[in-house]
C-alpha positions as CSV (number, residue, x, y, z in Angstrom):
1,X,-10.1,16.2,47.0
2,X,-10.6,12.7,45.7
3,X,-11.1,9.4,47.9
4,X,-10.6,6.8,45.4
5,X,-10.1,3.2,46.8
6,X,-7.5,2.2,44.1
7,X,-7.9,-1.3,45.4
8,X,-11.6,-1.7,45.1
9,X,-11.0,-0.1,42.0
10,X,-8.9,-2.8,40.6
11,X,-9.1,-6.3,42.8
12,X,-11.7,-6.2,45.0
13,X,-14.7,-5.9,42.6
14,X,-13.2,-8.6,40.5
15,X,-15.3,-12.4,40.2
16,X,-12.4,-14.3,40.5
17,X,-14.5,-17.4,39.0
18,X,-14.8,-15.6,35.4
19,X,-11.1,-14.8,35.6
20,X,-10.7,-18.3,33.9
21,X,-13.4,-17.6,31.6
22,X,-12.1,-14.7,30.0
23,X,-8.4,-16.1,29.5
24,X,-10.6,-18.7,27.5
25,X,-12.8,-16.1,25.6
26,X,-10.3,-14.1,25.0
27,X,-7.5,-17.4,23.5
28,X,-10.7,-18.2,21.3
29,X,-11.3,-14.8,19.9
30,X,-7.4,-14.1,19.2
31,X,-7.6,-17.3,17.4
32,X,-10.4,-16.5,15.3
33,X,-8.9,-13.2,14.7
34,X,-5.6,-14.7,13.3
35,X,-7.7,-17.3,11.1
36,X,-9.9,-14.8,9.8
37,X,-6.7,-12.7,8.4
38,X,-5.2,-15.7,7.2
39,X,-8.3,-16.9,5.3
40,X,-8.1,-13.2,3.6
41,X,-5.1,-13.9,2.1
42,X,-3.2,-11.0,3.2
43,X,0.2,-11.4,5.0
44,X,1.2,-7.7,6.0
45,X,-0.5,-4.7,7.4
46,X,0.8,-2.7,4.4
47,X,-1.1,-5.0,2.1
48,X,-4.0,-3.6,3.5
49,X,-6.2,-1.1,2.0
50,X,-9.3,0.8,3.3
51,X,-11.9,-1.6,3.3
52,X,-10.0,-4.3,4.6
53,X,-9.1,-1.8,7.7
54,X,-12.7,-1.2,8.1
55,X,-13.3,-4.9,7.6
56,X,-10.7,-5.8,10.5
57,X,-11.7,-2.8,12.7
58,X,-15.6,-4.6,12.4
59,X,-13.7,-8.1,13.7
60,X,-11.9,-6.2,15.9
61,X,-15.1,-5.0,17.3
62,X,-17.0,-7.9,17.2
63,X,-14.5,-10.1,19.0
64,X,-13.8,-7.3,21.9
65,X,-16.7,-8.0,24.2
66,X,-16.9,-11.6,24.5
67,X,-13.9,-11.9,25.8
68,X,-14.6,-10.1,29.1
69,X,-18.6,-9.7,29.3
70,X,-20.1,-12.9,30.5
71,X,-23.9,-12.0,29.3
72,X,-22.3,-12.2,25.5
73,X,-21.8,-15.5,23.8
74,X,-18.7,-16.5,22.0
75,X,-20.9,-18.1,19.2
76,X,-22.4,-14.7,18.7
77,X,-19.4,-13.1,17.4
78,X,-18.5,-16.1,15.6
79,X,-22.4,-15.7,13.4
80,X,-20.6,-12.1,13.1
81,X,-17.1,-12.9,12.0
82,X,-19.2,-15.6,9.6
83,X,-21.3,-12.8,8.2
84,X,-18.1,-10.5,8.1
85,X,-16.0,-12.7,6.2
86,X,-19.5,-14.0,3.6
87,X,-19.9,-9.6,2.9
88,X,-15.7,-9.4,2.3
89,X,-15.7,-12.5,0.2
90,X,-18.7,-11.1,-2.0
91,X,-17.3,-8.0,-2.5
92,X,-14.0,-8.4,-3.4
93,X,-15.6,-11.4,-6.2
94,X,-17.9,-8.2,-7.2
95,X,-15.0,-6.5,-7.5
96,X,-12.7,-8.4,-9.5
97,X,-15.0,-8.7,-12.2
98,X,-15.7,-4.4,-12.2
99,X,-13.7,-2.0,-12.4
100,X,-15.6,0.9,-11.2
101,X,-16.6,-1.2,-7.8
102,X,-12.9,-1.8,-7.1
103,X,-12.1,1.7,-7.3
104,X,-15.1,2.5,-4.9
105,X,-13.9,-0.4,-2.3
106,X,-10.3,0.1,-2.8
107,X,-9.2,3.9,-4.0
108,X,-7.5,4.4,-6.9
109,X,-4.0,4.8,-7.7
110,X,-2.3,7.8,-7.5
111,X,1.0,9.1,-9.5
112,X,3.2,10.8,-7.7
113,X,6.0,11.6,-10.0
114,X,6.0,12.1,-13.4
115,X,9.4,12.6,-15.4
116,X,11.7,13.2,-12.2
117,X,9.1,16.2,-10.9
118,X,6.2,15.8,-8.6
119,X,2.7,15.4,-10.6
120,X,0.9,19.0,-9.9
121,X,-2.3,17.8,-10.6
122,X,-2.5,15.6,-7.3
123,X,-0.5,18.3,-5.0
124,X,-4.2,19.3,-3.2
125,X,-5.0,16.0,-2.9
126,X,-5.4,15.6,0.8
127,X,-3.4,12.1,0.8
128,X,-0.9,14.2,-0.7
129,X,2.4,14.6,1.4
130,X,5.6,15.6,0.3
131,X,7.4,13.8,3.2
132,X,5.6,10.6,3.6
133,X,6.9,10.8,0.0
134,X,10.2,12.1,0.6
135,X,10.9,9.0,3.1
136,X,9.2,6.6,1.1
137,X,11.5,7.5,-2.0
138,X,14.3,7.1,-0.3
139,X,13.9,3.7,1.2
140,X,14.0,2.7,-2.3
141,X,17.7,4.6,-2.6
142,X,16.1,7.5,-4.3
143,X,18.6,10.1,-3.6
144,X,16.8,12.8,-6.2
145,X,13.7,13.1,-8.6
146,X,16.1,12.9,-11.6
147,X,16.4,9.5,-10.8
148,X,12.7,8.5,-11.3
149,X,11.0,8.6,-14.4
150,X,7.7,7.3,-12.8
151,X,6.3,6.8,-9.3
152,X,3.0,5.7,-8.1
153,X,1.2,5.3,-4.8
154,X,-0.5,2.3,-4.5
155,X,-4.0,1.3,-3.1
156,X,-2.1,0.0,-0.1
157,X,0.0,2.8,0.6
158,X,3.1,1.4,-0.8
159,X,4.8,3.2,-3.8
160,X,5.6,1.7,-6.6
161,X,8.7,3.0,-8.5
162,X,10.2,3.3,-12.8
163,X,13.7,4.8,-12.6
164,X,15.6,6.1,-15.6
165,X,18.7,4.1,-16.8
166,X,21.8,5.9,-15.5
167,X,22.2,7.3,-19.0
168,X,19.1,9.1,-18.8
169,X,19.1,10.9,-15.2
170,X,18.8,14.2,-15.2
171,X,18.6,16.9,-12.7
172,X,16.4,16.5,-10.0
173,X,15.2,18.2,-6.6
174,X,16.8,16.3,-3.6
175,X,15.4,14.0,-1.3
176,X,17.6,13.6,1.9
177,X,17.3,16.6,4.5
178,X,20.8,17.7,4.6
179,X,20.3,18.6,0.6
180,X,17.2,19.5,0.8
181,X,17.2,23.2,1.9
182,X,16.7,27.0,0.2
183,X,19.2,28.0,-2.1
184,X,20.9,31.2,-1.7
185,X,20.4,32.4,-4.8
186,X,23.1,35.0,-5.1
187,X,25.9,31.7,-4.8
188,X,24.0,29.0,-5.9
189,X,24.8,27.1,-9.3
190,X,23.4,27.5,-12.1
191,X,20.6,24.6,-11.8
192,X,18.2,24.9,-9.3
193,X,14.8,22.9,-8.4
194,X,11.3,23.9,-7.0
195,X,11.1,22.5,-3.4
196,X,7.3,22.1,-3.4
197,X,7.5,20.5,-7.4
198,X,10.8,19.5,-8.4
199,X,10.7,21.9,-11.7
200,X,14.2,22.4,-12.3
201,X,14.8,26.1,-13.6
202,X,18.8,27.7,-14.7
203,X,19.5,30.5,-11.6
204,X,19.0,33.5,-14.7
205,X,15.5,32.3,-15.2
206,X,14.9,32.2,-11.1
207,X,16.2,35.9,-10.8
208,X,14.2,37.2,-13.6
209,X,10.7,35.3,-12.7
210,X,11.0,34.5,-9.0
211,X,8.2,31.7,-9.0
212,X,8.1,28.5,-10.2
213,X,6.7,27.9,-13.7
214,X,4.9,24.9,-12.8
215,X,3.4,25.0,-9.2
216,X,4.2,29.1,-8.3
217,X,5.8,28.3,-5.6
218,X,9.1,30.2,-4.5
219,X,11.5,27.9,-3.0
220,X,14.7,26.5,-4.6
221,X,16.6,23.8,-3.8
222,X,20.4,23.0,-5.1
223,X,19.2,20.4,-7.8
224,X,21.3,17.3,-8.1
225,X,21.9,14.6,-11.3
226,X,24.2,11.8,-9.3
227,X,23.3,8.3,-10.9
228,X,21.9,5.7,-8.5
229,X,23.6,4.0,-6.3
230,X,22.3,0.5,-5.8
């Protein structure tokens, strides 16, 4: 049904004399690529927030064609990377002397736990997920909420974590998948916690109103208050 010449298609039409050429463009352009993100300052993809994605996704870009179209100048994506760099520069000065113009380039923080429970107020917040969460929680040896007095999510998507003092943990909805499941509610213990907020509730108060106090969710979890293992 279809005559393709798979080796027209991928040797034949080929000028083998700008074979060299692009191996060259495309050493320079990596180059500048890597010196660019160094002169930014920034050693780690997850140091990165939105703007500097779009600002690397513009180099990105910019540095893609010359190194395999022969009718586009390196220089002419080094004027860009120039002009790039000159508009990055500016506006991250700009925005280390305001507030409100970081906020617009870079987000704003976002608390994600507030007194061992999940903060409501963010939960339709559409970078609001309860297992990016989960996961990131526990690569800091969170084993349950009760454990955290405060966690945030950074501007760069990392979160940033206030635990209580082993003294001072409490119950707390569980983090790891093979805790965290329904209740039955006939057997359970006495000390339960919301699985969408991390309320925790006494099993007589779940029977009685059903739903969760806090978010009106239905879902109960076996609520744990082990101290932190480090």
């Amino acid at each position: 049904m279809f005559d393709v010449d798979i080796k027209n298609l991928l040797i034949e039409s080929i000028e083998w004399h700008f074979i060299t050429e692009i191996i060259l463009r495309t050493a320079i352009m990596f180059l500048m690529i890597l010196l660019v993100l160094r002169l930014s300052g920034k050693r780690g993809v997850r140091q990165l927030t939105l703007f500097e994605v779009a600002i690397i996704l513009g180099l990105g870009s910019a540095a893609g064609d010359p190194m395999f179209q022969e009718d586009i100048p390196v220089f002419h994506a080094l004027v860009v990377f120039a002009v790039v760099m000159t508009i990055y520069k500016t506006l991250t000065w700009i925005a280390s002397k305001s507030l409100s113009i970081h906020r617009i380039l870079e987000g704003k923080e976002m608390t994600v736990v507030e007194n061992g429970v999940f903060s409501v107020k963010n939960e339709k917040d559409n970078d609001f997920s309860t297992v990016e969460f989960f996961a990131e929680l526990r690569n800091q040896s969170v084993e349950h909420l009760g454990q955290v007095r405060t966690a945030v999510l950074e501007t760069d998507g990392t979160i940033s974590v206030l635990f209580y003092t082993d003294e001072e943990v409490k119950f707390g909805l569980p983090l790891f998948p093979d805790v965290y499941k329904e209740a039955d509610l006939s057997a359970s213990d006495s000390v339960l916690a919301c699985m969408n907020c991390g309320c925790i509730q006494q099993r007589d108060h779940i029977l009685k109103n059903s739903t969760c106090p806090r978010c009106r969710h239905g879902k109960w979890a076996k609520a744990l208050n082990t101290r932190r293992i480090v």
